[in-house]
C-alpha positions in Angstrom: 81.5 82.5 161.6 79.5 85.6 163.1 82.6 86.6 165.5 85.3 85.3 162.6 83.7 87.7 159.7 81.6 90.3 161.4 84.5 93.0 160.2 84.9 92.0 156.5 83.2 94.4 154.3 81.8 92.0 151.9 79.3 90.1 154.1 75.8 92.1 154.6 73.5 89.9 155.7 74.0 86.7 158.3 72.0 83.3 157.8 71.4 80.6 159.9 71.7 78.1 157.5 69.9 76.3 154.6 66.6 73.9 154.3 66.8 73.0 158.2 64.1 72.8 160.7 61.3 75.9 161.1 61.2 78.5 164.2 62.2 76.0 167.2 64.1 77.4 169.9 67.7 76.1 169.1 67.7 78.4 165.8 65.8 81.3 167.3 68.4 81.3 170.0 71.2 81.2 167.4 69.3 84.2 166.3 69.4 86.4 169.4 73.4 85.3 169.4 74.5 86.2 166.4 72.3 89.7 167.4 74.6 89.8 170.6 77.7 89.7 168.8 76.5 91.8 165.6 73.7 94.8 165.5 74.8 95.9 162.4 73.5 93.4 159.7 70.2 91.8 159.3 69.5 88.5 159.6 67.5 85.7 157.0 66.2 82.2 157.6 64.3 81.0 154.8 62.4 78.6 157.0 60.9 81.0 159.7 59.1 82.0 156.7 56.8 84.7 156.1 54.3 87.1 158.7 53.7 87.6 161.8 55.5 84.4 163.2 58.8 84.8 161.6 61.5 86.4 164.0 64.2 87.4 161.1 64.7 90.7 159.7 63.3 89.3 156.1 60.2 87.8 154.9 61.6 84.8 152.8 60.5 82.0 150.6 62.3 79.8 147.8 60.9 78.2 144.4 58.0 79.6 143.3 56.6 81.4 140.1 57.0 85.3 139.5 53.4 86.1 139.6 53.5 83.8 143.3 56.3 85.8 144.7 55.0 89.3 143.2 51.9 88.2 145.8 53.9 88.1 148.7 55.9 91.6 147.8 52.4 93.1 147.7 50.8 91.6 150.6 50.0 94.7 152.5 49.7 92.6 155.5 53.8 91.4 155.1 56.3 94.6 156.6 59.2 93.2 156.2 61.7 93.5 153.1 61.2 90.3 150.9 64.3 87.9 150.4 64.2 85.4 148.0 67.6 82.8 148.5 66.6 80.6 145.4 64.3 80.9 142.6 65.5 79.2 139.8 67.8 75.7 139.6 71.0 75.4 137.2 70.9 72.3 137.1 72.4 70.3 133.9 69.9 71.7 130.9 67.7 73.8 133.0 67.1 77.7 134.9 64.2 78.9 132.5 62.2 81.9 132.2 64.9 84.2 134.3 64.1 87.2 131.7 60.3 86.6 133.8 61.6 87.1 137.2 63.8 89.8 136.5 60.6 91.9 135.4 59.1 90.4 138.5 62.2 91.8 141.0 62.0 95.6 138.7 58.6 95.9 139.3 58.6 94.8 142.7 61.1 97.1 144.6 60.3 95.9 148.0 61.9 92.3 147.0 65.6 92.9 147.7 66.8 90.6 145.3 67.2 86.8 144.8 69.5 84.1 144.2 69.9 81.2 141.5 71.2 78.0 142.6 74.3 77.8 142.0 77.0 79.7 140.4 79.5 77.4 139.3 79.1 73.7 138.6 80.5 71.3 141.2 81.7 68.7 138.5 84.7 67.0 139.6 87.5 65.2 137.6 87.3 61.4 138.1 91.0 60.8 135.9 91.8 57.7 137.8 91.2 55.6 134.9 92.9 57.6 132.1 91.1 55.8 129.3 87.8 56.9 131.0 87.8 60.2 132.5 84.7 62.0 133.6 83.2 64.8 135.3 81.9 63.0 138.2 78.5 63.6 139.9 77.2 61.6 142.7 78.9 58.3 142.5 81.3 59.1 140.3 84.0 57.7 142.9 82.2 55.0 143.9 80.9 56.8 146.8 77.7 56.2 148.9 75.3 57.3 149.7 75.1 60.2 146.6 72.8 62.7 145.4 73.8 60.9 142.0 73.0 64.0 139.1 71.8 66.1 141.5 75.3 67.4 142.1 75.9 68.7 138.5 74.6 72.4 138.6 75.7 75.5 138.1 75.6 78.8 135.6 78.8 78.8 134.9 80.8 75.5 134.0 83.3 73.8 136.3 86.3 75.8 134.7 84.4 79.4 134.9 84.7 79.6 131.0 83.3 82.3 129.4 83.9 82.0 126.0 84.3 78.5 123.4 82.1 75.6 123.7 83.1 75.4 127.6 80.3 77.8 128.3 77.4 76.9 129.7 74.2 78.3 127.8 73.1 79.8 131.0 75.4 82.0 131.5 74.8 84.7 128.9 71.0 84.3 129.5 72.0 85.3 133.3 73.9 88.2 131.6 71.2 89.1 129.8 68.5 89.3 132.8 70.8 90.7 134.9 72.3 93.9 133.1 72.1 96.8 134.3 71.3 99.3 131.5 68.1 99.4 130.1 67.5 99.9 126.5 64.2 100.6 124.6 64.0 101.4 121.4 61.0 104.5 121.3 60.9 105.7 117.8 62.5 103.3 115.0 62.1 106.0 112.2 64.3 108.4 114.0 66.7 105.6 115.6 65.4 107.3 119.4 66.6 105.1 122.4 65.8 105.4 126.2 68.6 104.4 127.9 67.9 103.5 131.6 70.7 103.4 134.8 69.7 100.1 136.9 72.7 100.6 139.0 71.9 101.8 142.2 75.2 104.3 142.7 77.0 104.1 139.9 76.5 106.2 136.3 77.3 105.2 133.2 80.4 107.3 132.4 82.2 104.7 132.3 80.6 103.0 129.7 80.8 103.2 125.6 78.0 102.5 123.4 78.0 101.0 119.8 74.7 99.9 117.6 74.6 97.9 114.3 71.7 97.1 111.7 71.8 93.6 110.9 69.8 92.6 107.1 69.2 88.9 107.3 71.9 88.5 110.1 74.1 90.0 107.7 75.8 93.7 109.6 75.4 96.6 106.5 76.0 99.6 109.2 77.4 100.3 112.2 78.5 103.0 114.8 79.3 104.3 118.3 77.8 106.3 120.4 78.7 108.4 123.4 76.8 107.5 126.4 75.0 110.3 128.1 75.8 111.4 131.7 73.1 109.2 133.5 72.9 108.8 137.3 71.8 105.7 139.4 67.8 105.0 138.8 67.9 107.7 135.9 67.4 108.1 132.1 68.4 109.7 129.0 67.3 109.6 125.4 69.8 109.5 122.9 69.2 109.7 118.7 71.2 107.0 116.4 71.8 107.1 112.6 69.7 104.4 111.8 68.6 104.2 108.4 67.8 101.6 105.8 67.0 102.5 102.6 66.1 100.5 99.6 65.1 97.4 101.8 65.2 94.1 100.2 62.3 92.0 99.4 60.9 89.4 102.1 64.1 90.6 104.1 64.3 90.9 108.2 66.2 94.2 109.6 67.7 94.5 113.3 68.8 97.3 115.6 71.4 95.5 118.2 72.8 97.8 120.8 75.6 97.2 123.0 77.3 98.9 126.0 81.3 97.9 126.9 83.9 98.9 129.6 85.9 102.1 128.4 88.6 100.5 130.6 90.1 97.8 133.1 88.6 97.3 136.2 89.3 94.2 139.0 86.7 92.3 137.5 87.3 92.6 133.8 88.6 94.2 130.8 88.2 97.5 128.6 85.3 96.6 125.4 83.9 93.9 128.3 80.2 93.8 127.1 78.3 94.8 130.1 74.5 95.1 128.6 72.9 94.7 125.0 69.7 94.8 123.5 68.0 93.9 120.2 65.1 94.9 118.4 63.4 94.2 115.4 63.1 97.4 113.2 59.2 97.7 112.0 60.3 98.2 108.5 57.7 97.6 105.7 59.4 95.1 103.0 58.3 94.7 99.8 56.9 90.8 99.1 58.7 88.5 98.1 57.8 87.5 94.3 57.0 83.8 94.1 58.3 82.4 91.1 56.6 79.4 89.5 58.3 76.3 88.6 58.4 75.2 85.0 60.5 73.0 85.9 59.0 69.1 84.8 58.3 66.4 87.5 58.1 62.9 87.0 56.4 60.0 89.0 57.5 56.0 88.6 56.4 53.8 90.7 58.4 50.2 91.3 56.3 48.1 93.4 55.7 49.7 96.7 58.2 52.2 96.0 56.9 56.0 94.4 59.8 57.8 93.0 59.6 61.7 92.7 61.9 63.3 90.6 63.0 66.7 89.3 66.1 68.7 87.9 69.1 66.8 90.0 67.2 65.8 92.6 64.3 63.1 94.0 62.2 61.7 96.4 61.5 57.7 97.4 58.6 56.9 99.2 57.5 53.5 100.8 53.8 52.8 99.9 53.8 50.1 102.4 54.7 52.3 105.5 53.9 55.8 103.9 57.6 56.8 105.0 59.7 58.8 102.5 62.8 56.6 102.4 65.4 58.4 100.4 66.0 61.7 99.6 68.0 62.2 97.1 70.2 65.4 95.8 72.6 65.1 92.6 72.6 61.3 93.1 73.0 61.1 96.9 71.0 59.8 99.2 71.4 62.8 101.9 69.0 60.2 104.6 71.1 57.4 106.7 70.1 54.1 105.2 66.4 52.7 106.6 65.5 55.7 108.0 63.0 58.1 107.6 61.7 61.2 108.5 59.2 60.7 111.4 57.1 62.8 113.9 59.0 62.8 117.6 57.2 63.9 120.8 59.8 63.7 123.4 63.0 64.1 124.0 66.0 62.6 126.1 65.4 63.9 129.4 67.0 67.1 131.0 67.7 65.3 134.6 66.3 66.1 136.8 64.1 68.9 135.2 61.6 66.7 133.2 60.8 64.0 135.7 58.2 65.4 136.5 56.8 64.7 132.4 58.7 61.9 131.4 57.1 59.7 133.5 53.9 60.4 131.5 55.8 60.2 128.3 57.1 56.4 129.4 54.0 55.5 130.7 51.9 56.4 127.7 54.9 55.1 125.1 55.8 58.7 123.6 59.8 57.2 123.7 58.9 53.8 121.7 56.1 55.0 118.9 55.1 51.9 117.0 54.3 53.8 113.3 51.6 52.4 110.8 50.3 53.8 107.2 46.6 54.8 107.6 46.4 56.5 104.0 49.1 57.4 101.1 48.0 58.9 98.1 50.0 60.2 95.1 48.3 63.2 92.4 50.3 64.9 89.9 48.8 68.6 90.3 50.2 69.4 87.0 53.8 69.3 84.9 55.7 70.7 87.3 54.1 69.4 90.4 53.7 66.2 92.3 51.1 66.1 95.6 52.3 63.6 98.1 49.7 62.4 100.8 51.1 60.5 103.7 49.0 59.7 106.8 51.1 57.8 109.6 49.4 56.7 113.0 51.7 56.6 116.3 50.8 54.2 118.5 52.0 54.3 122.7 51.0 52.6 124.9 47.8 53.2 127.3 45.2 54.0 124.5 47.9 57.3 123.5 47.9 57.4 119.6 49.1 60.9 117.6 48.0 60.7 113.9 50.5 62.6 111.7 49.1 63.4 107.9 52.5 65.3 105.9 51.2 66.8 102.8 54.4 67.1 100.4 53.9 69.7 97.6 57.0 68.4 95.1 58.1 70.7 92.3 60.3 69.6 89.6 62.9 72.9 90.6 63.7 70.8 93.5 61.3 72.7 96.2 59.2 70.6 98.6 56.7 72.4 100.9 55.6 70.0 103.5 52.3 70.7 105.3 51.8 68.9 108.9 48.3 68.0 110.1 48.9 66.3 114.1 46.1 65.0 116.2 46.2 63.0 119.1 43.7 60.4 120.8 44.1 59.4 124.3 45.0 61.2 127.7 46.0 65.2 127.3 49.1 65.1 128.5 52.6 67.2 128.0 54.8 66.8 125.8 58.7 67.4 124.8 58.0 69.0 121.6 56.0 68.7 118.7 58.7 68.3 115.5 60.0 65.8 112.7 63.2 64.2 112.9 65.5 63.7 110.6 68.5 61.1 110.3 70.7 62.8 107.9 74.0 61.3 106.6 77.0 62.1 109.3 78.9 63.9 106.4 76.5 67.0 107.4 78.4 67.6 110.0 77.7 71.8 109.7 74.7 73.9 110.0 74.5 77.6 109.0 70.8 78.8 109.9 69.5 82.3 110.7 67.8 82.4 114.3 68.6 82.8 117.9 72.1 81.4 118.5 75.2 81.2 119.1 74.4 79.5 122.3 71.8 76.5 122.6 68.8 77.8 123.5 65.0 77.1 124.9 61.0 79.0 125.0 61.8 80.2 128.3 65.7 80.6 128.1 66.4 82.4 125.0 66.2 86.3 126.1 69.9 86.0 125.8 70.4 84.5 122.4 69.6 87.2 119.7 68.8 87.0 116.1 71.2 86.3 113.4 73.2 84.2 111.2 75.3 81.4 113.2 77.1 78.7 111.7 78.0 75.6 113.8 79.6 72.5 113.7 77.9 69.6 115.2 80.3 67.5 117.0 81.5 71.0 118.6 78.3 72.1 120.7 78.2 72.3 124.7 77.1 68.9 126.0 76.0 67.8 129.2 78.3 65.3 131.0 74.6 63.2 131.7 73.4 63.1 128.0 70.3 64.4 127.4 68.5 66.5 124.6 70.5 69.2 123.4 71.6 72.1 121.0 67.7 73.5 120.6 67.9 76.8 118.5 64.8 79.0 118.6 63.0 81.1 115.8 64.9 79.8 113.2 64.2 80.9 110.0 66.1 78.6 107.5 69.1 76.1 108.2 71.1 75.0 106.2 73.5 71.5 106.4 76.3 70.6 104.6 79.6 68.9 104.9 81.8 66.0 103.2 81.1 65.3 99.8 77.8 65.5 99.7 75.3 68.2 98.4 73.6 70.5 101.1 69.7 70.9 101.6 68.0 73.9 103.1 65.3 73.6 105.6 62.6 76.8 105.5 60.6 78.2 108.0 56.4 79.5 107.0 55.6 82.5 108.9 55.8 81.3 112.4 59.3 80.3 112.5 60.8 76.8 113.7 63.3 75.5 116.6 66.2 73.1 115.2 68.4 71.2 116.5 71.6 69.1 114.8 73.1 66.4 117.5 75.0 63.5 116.6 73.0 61.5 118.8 69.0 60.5 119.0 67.3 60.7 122.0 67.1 56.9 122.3 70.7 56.5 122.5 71.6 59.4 124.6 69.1 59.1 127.7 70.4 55.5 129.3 73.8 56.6 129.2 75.7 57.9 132.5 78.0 59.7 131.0 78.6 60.9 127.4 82.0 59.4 127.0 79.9 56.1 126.7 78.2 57.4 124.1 77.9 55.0 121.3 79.8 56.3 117.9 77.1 58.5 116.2 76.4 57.2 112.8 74.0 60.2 111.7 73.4 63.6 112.2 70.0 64.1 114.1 68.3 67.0 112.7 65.1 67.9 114.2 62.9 70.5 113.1 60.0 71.8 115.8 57.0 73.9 115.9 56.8 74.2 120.0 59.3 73.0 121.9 58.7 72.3 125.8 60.7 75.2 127.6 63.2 73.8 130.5 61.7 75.5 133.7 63.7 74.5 137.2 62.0 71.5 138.0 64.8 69.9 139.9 63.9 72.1 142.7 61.8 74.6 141.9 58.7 74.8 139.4 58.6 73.4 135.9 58.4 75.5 132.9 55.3 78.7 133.1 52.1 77.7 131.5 53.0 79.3 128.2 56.2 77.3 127.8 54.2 73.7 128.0 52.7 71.7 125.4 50.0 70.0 125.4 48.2 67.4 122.8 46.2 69.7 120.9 46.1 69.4 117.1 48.6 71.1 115.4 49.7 72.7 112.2 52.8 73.5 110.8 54.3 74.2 107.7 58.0 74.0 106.3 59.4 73.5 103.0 63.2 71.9 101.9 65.2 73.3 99.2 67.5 70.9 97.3 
């Protein structure tokens, strides 16, 4: 390869290979050859490692945290330019916290850069039985031995798309984290930016800008701008017409800013977004005016069934198990029949990124939660409002027990703020998230909500995913070929589902937001499947509504998610409320 390539322009640095033995003699001498027959480029071998006893030109290590590799890049002892070939794994739902090492590689200028395995996803069509085609992973032809899922990785999908469902989530995070202009927003009264050059020999000439002020996720102005003359590793400030007067009441304002190609190059298009930014605008709003119901409420009670009920709309709960079992919107039951509402812990694994948890979660029973009534209790606070009291243990396996108390506040203008008291007994272990499910009927087949979007996104893979008001259809979402948990949707305000002939409801958000997600599948039904076309037929729409949700990390091959991405079995509170 050395004497083959050592005149195309595009290599710049030669390796001996990938993951193979450490500094014996047959790869040190491949070393001193490929020296022979090139002086001009440096070499890398991951595996001579780092310090005095490594013979390359670089200092390299793969798979480790940003605050471990920042060590090594300011290890006075180390001389040599730091190379890191992998840090994080795009492996089926996966490649977390990239916005982390990115600050990491900034502020660490003696690391010359790093690489994410891979780029594109090595799926293969397996169409020889037409009724069943799949994209194939290890096995998938009946081959052996196989790396089985282990094959199915990548930031972009197997097509390269860029745009439609095809996309894989990562890739606009990698967008994100790797753009090179730098936005801050300095003064929000005056609409002042900093904008910073990353590139290291190119200005930004050839780059427009544009900016829009977003009210709710709703655009009320917009502009361009021109961007300044700025050379490689400089800076310029530059002063937008930003202004929003007469804010609304409880409302949320945005600055998004965005820089495009002013025209076509080799690699893509004029108004190509190369780098965007978003900030929340510090805008003082007045408070929102919380009207009281007057509304009346009624209570009837038919055995062990407790019947809420307001103006077109009530609520059945099950004395027996302390499960609300309908709930009901101008005459509809909007729940799947027999099911209820109930506090999940895991989720469907992301293969091969939670092994590492999910052998806790089957061991202590998180997947199969036996649920029993400990206390249920039913006070009418007054005309207009009912107090529902429902205490509900969660029994694993291995002395693991979560105890959920839901506190319903009813009112008889069809508002329901639910209060959510968790504690757990047992082992302190990690967990998938900490949420309540819901099995809504299938006819809810849309969800319009106000949080990070459009793409699916995670705690430590959502940089790339701003703000705003998204609508999406839930049998339309990017889905791994391996099924596992899905379509997770960070700092959500409020979403909305709707669809068929039925009535919609609104789930709300208190002050510290809430991740969604709205799958056609539950996690029991999608994690023993190989592949999703053997997905059974959904019957419901699995809305889940989370307070933390575990972040994805690079397990597969490097580490799991950062310490402030995990969750642990601490006692929790949360608040949300449903509008019907």
């Amino acid at each position: 390869n050395v004497e083959n390539f050592k005149n195309h322009p595009s290599v710049i640095i030669w390796s001996l290979g990938n993951e193979c033995g450490g500094v014996g003699t047959n790869f040190v001498e491949a070393m001193n050859t490929v020296k022979k027959i090139d002086l001009t480029r440096f070499l890398h071998y991951e595996r001579f490692g780092i310090g005095k006893n490594n013979p390359s030109d670089f200092d390299g290590k793969m798979y480790g945290t940003p605050e471990q590799f920042a060590a090594i890049a300011q290890n006075k002892e180390l001389t040599k330019p730091f190379y890191i070939c992998e840090y994080a794994h795009a492996m089926f739902n996966s490649m977390g916290s990239l916005t982390e090492y990115s600050e990491m590689f900034d502020n660490n200028p003696n690391i010359v850069g790093g690489a994410i395995w891979e780029y594109q996803d090595q799926a293969l069509w397996n169409k020889r039985d037409p009724n069943h085609p799949i994209l194939a992973y290890g096995g998938g032809f009946g081959e052996f031995p196989n790396d089985h899922y282990f094959i199915h990785k990548g930031v972009v999908s197997y097509d390269r798309s860029i745009s439609g469902t095809k996309v894989k989530p990562h890739y606009p995070e990698m967008k994100k984290a790797y753009q090179w202009i730098k936005t801050e927003l300095i003064d929000p009264s005056k609409g002042t930016i900093r904008i910073k050059n990353k590139y290291q020999f190119i200005s930004l000439d050839g780059f427009a800008g544009e900016w829009n002020v977003t009210e709710n996720g709703v655009k009320i102005a917009e502009g361009k701008f021109d961007v300044p003359h700025i050379e490689a590793f400089n800076e310029s400030i530059v002063n937008l017409p930003v202004k929003v007067e007469n804010p609304k009441a409880g409302a949320e304002y945005f600055l998004n800013v965005s820089y495009t190609q002013k025209g076509n190059t080799l690699w893509a298009n004029r108004g190509f977004e190369v780098a965007a930014e978003q900030f929340k605008l510090p805008i003082n709003t007045p408070a929102m005016n919380g009207s009281k119901s007057a509304v009346p409420v009624k209570i009837k009670k038919d055995g062990n069934l407790v019947k809420i009920s307001g103006n077109g709309f009530s609520l059945v709960f099950d004395q027996k198990t302390g499960f609300m079992t309908q709930l009901n919107k101008a005459e509809k039951n909007l729940l799947v029949e027999g099911e209820s509402p109930k506090l999940v812990l895991w989720r469907a694994a992301h293969r091969n990124d939670d092994m590492w948890t999910y052998d806790n979660w089957s061991k202590y029973g998180l997947n199969s939660l036996t649920y029993s009534p400990v206390d249920f209790k039913v006070t009418k606070v007054d005309k207009s409002s009912v107090k529902v009291v429902s205490k509900i243990k969660a029994e694993g396996k291995e002395g693991f027990e979560a105890y959920h108390t839901a506190t319903y506040l009813i009112k008889g203008d069809g508002s329901v703020k639910v209060e959510n008291d968790v504690t757990f007994a047992g082992p302190r272990i990690n967990l998938g998230r900490i949420g309540i499910r819901y099995r809504l009927d299938k006819q809810l087949d849309r969800v319009t909500y106000f949080g990070r979007g459009p793409q699916e996104n995670y705690s430590d893979r959502k940089t790339g995913a701003f703000v705003g008001l998204y609508d999406l259809a839930v049998h339309n979402q990017y889905e791994y070929e391996k099924p596992m948990e899905y379509g997770n949707h960070e700092d959500v305000r409020w979403a909305e589902l709707s669809g068929g002939n039925l009535p919609s409801i609104q789930f709300n958000a208190d002050d510290h937001l809430m991740q969604i997600s709205a799958i056609p599948y539950t996690d029991e039904e999608m994690f023993p499947v190989e592949y999703k076309i053997d997905l059974p037929k959904s019957n419901s729409t699995v809305f889940t509504l989370s307070t933390k949700t575990l972040g994805v990390g690079s397990a597969s091959c490097g580490p799991k998610p950062l310490p402030e991405y995990l969750i642990w079995t601490d006692e929790t509170h949360f608040t949300y409320s449903i509008k019907l």
